[in-house]
gemmi code that builds the backbone of each chain (N, CA, C; Angstrom):
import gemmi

chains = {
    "A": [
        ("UNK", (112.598, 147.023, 88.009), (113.656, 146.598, 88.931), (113.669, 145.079, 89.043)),
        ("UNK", (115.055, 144.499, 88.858), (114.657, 142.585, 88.796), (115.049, 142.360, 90.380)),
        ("UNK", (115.625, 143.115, 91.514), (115.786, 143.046, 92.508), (114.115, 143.668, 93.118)),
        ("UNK", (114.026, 142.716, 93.731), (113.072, 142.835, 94.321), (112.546, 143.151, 95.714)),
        ("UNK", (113.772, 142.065, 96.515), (113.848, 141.688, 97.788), (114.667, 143.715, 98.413)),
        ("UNK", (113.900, 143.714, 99.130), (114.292, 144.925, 100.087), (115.619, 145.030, 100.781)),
        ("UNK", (116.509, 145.993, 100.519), (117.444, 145.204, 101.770), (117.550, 146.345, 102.683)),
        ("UNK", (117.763, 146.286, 103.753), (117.849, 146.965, 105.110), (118.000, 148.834, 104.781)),
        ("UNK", (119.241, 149.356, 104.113), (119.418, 150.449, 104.084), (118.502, 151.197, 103.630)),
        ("UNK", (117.780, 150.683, 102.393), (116.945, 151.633, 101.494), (115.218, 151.126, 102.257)),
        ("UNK", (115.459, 150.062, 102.934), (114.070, 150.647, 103.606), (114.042, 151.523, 105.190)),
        ("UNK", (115.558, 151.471, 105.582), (115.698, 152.393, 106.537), (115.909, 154.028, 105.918)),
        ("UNK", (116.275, 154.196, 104.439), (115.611, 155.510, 103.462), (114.790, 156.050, 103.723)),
        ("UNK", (113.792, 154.668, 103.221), (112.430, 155.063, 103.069), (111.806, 155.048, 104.324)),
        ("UNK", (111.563, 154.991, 105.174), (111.262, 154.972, 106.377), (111.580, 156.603, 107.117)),
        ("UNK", (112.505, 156.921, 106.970), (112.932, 158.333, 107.105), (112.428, 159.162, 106.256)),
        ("UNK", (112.215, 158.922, 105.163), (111.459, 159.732, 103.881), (110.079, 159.951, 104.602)),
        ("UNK", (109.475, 158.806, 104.797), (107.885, 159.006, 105.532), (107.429, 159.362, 106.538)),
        ("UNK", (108.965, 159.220, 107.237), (108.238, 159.840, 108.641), (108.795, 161.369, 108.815)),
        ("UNK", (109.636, 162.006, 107.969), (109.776, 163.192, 108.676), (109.172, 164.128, 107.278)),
        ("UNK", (108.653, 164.919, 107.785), (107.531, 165.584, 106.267), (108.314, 166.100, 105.873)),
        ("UNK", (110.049, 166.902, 106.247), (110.539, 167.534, 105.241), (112.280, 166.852, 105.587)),
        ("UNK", (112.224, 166.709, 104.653), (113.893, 165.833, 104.748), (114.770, 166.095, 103.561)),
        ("UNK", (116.257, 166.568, 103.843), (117.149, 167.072, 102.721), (118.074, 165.650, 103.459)),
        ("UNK", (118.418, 165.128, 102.091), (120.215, 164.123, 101.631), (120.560, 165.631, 101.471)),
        ("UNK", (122.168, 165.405, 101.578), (122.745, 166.439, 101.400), (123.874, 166.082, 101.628)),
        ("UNK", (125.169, 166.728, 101.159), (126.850, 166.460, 101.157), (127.228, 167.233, 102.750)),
        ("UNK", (127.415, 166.979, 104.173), (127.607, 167.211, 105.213), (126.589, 167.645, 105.647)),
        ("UNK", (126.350, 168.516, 106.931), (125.849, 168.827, 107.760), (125.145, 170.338, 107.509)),
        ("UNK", (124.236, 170.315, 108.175), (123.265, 172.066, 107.794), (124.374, 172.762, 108.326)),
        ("UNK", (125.069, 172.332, 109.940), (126.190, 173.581, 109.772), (126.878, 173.640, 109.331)),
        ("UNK", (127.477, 172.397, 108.388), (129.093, 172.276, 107.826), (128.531, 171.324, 106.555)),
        ("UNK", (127.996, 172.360, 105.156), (127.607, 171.777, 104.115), (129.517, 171.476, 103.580)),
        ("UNK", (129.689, 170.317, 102.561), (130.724, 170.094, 102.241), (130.346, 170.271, 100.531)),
        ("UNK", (129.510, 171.028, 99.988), (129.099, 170.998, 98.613), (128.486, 172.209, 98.430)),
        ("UNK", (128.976, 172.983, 97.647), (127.961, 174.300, 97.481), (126.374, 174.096, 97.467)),
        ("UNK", (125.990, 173.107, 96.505), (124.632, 173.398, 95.723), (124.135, 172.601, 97.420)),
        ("UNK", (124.601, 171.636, 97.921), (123.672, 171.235, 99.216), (124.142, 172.380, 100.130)),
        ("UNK", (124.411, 173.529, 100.270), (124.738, 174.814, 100.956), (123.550, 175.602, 100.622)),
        ("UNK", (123.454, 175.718, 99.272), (122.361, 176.625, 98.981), (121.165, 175.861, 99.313)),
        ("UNK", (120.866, 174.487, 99.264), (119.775, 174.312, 99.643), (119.207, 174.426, 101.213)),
        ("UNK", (119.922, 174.160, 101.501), (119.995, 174.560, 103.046), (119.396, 176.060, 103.396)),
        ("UNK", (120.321, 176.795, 102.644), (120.252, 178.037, 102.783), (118.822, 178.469, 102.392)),
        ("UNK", (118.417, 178.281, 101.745), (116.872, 177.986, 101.476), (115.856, 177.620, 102.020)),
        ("UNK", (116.036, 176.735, 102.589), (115.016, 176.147, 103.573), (115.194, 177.218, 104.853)),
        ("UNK", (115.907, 177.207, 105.272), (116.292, 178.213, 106.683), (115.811, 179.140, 106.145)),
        ("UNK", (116.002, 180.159, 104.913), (115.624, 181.277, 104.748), (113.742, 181.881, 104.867)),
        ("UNK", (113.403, 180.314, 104.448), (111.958, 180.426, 104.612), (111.330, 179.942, 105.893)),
        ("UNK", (112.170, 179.667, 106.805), (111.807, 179.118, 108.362), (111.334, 177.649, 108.644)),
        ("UNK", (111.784, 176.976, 107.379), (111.360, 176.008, 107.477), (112.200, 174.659, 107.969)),
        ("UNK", (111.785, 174.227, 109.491), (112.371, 173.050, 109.909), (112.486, 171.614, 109.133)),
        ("UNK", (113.865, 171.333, 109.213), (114.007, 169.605, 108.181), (115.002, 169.301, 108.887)),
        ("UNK", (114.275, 167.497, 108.442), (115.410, 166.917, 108.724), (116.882, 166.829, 107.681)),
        ("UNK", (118.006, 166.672, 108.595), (118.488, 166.122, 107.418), (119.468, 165.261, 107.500)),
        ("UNK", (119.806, 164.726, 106.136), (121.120, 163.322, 106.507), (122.005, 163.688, 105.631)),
        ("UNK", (123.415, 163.399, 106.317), (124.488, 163.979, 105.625), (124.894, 162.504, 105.222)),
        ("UNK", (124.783, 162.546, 103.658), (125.399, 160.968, 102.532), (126.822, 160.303, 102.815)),
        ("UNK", (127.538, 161.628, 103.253), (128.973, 161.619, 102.876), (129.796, 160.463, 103.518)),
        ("UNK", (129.069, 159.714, 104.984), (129.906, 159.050, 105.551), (129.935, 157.533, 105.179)),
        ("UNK", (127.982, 157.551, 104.465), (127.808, 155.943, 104.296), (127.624, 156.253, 102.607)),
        ("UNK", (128.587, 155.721, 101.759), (128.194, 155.732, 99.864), (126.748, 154.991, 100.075)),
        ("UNK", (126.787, 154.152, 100.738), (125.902, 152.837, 99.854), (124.405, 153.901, 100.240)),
        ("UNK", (124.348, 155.254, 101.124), (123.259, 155.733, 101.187), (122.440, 155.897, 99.788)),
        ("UNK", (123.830, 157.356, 99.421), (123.590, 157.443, 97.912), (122.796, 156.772, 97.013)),
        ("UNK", (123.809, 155.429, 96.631), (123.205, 154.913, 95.851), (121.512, 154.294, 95.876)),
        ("UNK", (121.460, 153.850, 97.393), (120.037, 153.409, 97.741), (119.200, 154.301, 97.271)),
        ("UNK", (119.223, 155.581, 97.702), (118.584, 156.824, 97.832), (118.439, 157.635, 95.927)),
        ("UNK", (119.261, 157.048, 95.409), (119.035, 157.293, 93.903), (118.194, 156.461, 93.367)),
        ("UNK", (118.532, 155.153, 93.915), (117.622, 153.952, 93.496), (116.002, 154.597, 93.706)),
        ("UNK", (115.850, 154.682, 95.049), (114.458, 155.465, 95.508), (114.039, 156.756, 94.227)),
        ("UNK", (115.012, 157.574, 94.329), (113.847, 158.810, 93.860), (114.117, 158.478, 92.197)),
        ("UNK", (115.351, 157.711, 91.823), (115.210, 157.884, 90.235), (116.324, 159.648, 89.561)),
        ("UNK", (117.083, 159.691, 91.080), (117.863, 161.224, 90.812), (119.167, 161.115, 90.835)),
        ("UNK", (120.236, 161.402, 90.082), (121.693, 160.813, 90.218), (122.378, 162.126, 91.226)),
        ("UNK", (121.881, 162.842, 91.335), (122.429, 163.945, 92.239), (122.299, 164.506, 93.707)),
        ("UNK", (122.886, 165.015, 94.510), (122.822, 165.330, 95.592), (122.538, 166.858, 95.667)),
        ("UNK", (121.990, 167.804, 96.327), (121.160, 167.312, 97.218), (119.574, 166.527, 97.301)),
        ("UNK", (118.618, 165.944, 98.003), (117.459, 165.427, 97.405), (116.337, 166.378, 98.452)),
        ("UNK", (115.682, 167.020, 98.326), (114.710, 166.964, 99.332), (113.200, 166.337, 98.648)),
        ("UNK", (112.913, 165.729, 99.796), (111.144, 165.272, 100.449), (110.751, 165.496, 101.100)),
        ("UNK", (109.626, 166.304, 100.612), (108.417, 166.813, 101.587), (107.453, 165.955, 101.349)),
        ("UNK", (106.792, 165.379, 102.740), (105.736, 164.660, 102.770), (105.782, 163.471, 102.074)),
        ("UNK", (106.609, 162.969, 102.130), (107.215, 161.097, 101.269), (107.644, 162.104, 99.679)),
        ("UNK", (107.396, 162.702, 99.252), (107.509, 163.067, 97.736), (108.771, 163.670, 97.859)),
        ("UNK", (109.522, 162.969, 96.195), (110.373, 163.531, 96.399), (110.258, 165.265, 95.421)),
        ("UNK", (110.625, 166.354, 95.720), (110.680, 167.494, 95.180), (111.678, 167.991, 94.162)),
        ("UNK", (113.053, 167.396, 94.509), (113.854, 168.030, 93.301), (115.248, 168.158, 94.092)),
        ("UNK", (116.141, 168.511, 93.333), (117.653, 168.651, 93.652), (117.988, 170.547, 93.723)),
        ("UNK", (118.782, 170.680, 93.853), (119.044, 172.464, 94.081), (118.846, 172.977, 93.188)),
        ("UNK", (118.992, 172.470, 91.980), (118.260, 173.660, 90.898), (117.051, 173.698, 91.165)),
        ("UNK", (115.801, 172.447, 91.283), (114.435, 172.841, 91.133), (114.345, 173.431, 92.308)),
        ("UNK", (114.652, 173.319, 93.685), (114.279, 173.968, 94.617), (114.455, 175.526, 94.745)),
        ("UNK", (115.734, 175.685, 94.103), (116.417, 176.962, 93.740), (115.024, 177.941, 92.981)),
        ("UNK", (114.512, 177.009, 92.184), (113.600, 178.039, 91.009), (112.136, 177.495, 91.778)),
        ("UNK", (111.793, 176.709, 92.894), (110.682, 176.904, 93.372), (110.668, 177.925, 94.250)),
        ("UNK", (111.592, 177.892, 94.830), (111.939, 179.114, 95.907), (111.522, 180.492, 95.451)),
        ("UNK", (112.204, 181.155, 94.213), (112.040, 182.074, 93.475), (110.905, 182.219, 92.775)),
        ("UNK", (109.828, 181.045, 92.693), (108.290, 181.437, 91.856), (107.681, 181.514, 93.249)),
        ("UNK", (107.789, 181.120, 94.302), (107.056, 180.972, 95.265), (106.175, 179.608, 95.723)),
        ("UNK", (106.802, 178.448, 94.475), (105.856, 177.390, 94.938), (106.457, 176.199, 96.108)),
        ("UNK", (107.894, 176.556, 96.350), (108.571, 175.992, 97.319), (107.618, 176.353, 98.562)),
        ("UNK", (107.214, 177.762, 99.339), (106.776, 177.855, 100.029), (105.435, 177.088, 100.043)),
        ("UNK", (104.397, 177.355, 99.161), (103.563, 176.880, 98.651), (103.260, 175.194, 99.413)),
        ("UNK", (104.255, 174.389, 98.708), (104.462, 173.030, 98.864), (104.713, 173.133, 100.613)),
        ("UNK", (105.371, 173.742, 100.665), (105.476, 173.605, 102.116), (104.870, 174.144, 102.751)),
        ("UNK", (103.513, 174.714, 102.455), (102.405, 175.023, 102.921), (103.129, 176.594, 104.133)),
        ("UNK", (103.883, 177.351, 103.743), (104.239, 178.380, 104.248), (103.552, 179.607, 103.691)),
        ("UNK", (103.696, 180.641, 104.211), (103.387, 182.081, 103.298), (104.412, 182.618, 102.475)),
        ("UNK", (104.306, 182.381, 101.250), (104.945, 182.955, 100.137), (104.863, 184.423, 100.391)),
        ("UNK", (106.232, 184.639, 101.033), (106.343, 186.560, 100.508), (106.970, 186.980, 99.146)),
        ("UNK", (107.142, 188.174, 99.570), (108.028, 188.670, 98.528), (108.996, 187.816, 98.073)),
        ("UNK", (109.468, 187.437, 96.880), (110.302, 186.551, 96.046), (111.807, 187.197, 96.480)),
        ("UNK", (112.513, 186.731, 96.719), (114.353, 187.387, 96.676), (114.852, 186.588, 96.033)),
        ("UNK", (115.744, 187.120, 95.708), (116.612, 186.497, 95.183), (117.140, 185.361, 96.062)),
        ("UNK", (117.628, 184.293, 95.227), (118.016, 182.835, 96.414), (119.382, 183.210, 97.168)),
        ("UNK", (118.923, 183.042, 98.556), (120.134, 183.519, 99.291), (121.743, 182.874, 99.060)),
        ("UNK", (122.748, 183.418, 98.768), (123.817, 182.671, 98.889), (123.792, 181.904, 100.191)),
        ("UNK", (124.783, 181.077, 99.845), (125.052, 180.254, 101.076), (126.338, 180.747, 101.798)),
        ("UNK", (126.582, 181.099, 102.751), (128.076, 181.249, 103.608), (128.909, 180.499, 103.026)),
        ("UNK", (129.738, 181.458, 102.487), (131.095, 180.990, 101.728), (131.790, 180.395, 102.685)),
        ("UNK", (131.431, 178.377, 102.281), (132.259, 177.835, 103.843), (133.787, 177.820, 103.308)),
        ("UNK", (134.335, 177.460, 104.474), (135.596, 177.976, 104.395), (136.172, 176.258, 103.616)),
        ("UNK", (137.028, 176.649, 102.889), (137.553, 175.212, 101.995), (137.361, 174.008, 102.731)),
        ("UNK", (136.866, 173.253, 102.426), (137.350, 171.982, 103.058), (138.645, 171.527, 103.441)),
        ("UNK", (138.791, 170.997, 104.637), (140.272, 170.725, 104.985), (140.044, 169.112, 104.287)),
        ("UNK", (139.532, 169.014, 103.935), (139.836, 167.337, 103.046), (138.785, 167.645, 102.130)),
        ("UNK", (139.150, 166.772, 101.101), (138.325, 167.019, 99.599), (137.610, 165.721, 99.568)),
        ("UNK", (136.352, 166.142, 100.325), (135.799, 164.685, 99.838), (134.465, 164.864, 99.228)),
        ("UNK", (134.943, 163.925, 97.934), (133.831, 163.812, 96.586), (133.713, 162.381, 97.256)),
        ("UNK", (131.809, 162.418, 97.028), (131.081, 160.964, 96.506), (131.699, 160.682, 95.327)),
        ("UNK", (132.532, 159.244, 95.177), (132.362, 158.832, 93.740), (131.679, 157.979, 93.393)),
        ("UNK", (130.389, 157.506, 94.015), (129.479, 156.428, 93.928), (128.650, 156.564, 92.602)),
    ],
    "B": [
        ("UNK", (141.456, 158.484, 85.200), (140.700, 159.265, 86.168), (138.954, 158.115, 85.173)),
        ("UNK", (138.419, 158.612, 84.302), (137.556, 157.859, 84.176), (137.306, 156.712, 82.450)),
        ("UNK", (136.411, 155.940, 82.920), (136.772, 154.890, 81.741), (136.595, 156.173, 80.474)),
        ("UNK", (136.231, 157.085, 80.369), (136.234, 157.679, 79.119), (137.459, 158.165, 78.719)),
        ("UNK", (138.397, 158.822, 79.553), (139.835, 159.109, 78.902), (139.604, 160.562, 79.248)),
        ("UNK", (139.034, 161.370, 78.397), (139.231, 162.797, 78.404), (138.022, 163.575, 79.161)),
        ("UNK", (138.726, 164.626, 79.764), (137.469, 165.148, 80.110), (136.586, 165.899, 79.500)),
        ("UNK", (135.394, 165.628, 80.348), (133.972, 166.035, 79.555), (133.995, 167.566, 79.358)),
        ("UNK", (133.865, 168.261, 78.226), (133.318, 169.392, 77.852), (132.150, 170.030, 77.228)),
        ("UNK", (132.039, 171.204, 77.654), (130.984, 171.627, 77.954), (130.085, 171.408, 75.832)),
        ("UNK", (131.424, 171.727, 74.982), (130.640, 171.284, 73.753), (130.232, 169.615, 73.801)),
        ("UNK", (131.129, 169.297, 74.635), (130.631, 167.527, 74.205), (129.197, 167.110, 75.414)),
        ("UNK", (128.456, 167.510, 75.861), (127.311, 167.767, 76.646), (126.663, 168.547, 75.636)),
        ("UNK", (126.704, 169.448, 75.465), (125.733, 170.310, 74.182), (125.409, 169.150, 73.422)),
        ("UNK", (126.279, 168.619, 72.641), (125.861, 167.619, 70.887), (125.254, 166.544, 71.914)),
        ("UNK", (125.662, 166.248, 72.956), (124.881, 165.065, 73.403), (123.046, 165.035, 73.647)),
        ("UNK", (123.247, 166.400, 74.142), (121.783, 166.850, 74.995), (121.380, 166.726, 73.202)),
        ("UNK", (121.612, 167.125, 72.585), (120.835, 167.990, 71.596), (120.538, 166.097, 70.571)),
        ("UNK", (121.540, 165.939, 70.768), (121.304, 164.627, 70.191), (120.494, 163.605, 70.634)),
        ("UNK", (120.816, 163.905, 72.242), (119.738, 162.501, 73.255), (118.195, 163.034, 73.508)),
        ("UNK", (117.623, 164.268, 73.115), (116.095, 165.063, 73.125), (116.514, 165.498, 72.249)),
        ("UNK", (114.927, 164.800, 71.362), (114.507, 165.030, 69.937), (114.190, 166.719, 69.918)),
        ("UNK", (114.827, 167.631, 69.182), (114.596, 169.094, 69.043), (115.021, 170.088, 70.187)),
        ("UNK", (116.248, 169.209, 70.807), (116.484, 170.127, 72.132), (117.281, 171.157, 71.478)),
        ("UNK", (117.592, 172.300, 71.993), (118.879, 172.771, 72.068), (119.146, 173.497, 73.445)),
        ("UNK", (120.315, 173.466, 73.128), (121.369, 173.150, 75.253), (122.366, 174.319, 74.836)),
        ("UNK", (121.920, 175.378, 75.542), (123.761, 176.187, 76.196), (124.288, 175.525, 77.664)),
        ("UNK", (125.476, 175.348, 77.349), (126.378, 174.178, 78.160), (127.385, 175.418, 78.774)),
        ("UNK", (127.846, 175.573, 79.947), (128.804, 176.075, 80.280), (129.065, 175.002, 81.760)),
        ("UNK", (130.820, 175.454, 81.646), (131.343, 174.447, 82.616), (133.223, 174.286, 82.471)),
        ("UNK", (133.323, 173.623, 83.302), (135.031, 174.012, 83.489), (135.774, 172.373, 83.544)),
        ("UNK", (134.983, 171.461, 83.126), (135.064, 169.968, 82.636), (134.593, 169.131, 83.944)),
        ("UNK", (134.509, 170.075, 85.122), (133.955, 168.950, 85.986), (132.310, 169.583, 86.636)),
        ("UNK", (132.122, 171.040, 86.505), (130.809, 171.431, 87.327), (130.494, 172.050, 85.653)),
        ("UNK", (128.984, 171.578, 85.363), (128.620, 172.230, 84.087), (127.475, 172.954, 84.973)),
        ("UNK", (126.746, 173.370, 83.856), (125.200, 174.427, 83.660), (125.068, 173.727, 82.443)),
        ("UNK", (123.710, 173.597, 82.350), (123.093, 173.578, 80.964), (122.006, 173.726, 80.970)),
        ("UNK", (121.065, 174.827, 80.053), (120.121, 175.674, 79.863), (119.160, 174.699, 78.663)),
        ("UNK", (118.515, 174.051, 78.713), (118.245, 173.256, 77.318), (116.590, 173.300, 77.568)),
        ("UNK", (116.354, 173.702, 75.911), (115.197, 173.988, 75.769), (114.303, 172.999, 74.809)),
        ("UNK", (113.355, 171.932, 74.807), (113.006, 171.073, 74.116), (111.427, 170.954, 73.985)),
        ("UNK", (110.726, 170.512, 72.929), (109.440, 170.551, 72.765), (108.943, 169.072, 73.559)),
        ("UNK", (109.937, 168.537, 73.836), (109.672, 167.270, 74.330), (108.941, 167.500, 75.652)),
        ("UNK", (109.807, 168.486, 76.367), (109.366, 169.312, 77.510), (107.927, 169.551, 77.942)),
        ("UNK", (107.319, 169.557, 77.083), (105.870, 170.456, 77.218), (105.290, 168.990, 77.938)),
        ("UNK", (104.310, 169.733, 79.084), (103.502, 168.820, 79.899), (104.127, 167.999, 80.699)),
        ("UNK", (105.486, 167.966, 81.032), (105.695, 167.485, 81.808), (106.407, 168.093, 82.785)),
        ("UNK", (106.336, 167.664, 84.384), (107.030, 168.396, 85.860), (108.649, 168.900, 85.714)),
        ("UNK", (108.948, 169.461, 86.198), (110.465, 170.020, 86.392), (111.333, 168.842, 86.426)),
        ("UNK", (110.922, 167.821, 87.253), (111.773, 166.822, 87.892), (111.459, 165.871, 86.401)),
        ("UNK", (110.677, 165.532, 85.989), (110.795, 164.642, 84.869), (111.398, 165.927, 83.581)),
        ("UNK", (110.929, 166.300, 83.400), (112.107, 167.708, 82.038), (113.826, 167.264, 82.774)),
        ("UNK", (114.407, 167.550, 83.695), (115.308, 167.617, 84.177), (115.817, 165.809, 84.212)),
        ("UNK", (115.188, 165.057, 84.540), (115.140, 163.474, 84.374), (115.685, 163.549, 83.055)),
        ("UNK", (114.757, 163.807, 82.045), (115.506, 163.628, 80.917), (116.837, 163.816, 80.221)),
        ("UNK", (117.101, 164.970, 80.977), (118.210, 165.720, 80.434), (119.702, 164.563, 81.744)),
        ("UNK", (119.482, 164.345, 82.642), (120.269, 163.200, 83.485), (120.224, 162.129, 82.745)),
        ("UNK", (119.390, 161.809, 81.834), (119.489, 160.586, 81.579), (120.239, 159.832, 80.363)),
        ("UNK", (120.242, 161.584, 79.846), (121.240, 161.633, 78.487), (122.924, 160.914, 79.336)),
        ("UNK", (123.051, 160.987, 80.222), (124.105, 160.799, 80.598), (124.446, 159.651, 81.495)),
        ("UNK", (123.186, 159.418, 82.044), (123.281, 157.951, 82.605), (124.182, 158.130, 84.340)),
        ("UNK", (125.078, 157.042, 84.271), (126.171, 157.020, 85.349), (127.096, 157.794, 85.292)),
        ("UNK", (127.534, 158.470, 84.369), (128.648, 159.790, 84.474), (128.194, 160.988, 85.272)),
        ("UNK", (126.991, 160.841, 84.970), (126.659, 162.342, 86.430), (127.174, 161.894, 87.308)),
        ("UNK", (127.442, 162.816, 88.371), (128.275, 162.727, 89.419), (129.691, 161.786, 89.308)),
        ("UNK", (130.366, 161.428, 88.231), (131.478, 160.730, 88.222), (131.984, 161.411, 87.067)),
        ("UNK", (131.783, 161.301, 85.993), (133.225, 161.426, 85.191), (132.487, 163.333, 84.980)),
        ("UNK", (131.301, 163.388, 85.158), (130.650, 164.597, 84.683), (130.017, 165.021, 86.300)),
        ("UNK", (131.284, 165.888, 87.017), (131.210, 166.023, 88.786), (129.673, 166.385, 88.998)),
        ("UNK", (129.489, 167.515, 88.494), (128.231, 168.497, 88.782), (127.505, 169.121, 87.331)),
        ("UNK", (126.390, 168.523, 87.612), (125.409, 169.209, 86.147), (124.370, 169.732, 86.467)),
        ("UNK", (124.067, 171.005, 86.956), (122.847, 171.970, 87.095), (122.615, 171.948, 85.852)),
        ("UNK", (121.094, 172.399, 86.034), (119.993, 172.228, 84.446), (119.020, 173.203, 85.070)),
        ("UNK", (118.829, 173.972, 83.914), (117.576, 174.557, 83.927), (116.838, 174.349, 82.580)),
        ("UNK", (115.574, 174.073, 83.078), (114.945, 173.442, 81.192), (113.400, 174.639, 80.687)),
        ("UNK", (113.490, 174.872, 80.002), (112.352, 175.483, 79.353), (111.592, 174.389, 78.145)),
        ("UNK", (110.293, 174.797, 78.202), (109.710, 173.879, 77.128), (109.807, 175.015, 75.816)),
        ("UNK", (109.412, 174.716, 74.647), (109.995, 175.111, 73.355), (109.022, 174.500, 72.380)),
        ("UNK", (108.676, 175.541, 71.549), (107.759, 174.865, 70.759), (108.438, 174.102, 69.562)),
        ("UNK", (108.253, 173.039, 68.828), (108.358, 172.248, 67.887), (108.748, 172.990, 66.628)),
    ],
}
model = gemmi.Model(1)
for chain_id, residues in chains.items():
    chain = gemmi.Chain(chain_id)
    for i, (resn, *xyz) in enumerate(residues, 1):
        res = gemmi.Residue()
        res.name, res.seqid = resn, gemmi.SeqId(i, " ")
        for name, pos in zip(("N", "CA", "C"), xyz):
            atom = gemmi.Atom()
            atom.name, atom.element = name, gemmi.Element(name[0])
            atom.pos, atom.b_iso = gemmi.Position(*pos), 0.0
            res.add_atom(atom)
        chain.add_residue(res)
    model.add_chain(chain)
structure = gemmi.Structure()
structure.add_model(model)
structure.setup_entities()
């Protein structure tokens, strides 16, 4: 990186990354995902009882980009557990299903299910894509 | 819509993957803006989900999430 100097947003990122042990970026809100794959992740985490924080990207771009800068991931959704980052909805999708999602999150791995759909939200009344 | 002109298809992601990882091969499905791609590479071996999957993002750079909306990946390692 030839930027060096820190600037405000991405250490207010990272700062949120470290202090809350489980944290999803994500396209809207846990109740009002605006993106399927950050729906299913959601849906995931809840399914295993597991409390997170989370921040919805959609209102500030320059999050995004900070937040890609950080993990090195061009996609949404991101979760971190414990400062690390873990993966976007596919890997979580297929940790979920081996059982090492729970694992990582230091939960009891039960029986494997299938990954829960997410509540077919109802269309968006506005179409809003990140184009960052 | 993006500096490339046409939209991305799911064969033109296949020759890429397969071209950008040495010995990959990629089933690509997708509707020019949300793909899947299944790509299996020896490159793969020994390394985490998130770096296998790194690789396969990186074939593409800044078009993820812009000219190429949504790209789920699932990667298997593959012997040589």
């Amino acid at each position: 990186m030839s930027d060096e100097t820190m600037n405000p947003m991405r250490e207010q990122i990272q700062a949120a990354i470290e202090e809350n042990p489980v944290i999803l970026f994500m396209k809207g809100t846990p109740d009002q995902p605006m993106c399927g794959f950050s729906a299913r992740t959601v849906a995931i985490l809840q399914s295993v009882g597991q409390p997170f924080a989370a921040v919805n990207i959609l209102p500030h771009p320059a999050i995004r980009q900070e937040l890609s800068a950080i993990s090195n991931w061009p996609t949404i959704p991101q979760l971190f557990v414990d400062g690390e980052f873990v993966g976007g909805c596919d890997i979580v999708t297929e940790m979920y299903q081996s059982g090492e999602l729970q694992q990582a999150l230091g939960l009891d791995a039960g029986p494997t299910e299938p990954a829960p759909e997410p509540q077919p939200a109802e269309p968006a009344p506005l179409s809003i894509e990140n184009r960052l | 819509m993006s500096a490339n002109g046409a939209a991305a298809t799911p064969q033109e992601l296949k020759e890429r993957i397969e071209a950008g990882i040495p010995g990959a091969t990629a089933e690509v499905t997708g509707d020019g803006h949300h793909f899947n791609a299944v790509v299996s590479a020896p490159a793969f071996a020994g390394l985490s989900r998130i770096a296998q999957h790194r690789l396969v993002y990186d074939v593409f750079g800044l078009e993820v999430g812009d000219r190429i909306h949504a790209l789920s990946i699932q990667t298997k390692e593959s012997t040589a």
